[in-house]
C-alpha positions, 0 to 999 in steps of 0.5 A: 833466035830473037832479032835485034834491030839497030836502034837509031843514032840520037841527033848530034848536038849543034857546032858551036858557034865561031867567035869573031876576033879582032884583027890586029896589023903589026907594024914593025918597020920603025922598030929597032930589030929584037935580035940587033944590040940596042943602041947606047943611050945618049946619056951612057957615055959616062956610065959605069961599066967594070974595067976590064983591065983591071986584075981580079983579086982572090975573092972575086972568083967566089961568090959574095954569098959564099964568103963569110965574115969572120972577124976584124983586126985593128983599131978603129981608125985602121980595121981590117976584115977577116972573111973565110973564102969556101976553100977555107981560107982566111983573106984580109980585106981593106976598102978598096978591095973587091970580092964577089962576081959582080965586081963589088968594091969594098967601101967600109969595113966595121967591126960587124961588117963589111959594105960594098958597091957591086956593079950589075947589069941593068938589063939594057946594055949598062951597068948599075950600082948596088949596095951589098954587105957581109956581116958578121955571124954570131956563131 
């Protein structure tokens, strides 16, 4: 039987070279601590903000994209509107009524639709105004 010989291992390929980074020191001793509630802003002692004592009506357990605008009665001084809340029940609305999660008052209520201001979180510990609407659905 023919003897095989081992043949040798070929040469490995050089380590890569290390790069150097770029130390950076992170001071954080007069930074307010990311896990603490952020302090009110001067200037929010005023600021909007839902009113917690207020009762919810109906349409506020719905979401807004889940109510539709169905209709509208009256003349034009006095309009009414129809909306259709998920469960499938026709509710009137008047400004000054709210619907929606975000707090959202009725403001105008139009033959074609329906306009309203919804508070939302401004992600800093306030609130904003946003402009929301329902509009009718050509069906």
């Amino acid at each position: 039987m023919a003897e095989v010989k081992a043949r040798p291992a070929p040469p490995l390929d050089p380590l890569p070279v290390m790069k150097q980074f770029e130390t950076f020191e992170y001071a954080a001793q007069n930074l307010r601590d990311p896990f603490s509630q952020p302090a009110p802003d001067s200037n929010s002692s005023n600021a909007l903000r839902p009113d917690p004592n207020r009762r919810k009506e109906v349409l506020e357990a719905f979401p807004l994209d889940s109510l539709d605008m169905v209709g509208t009665i009256g003349a034009s001084g006095n309009i009414v509107g129809l909306v259709m809340g998920p469960d499938r029940v026709t509710y009137r609305v008047r400004p000054g009524n709210y619907m929606g999660l975000s707090d959202g008052r009725i403001t105008a209520v139009f033959e074609d639709r329906i306009e309203m201001v919804e508070l939302v979180p401004d992600g800093a510990g306030g609130w904003l105004e946003r402009q929301a609407k329902i509009a009718l659905e050509d069906n």
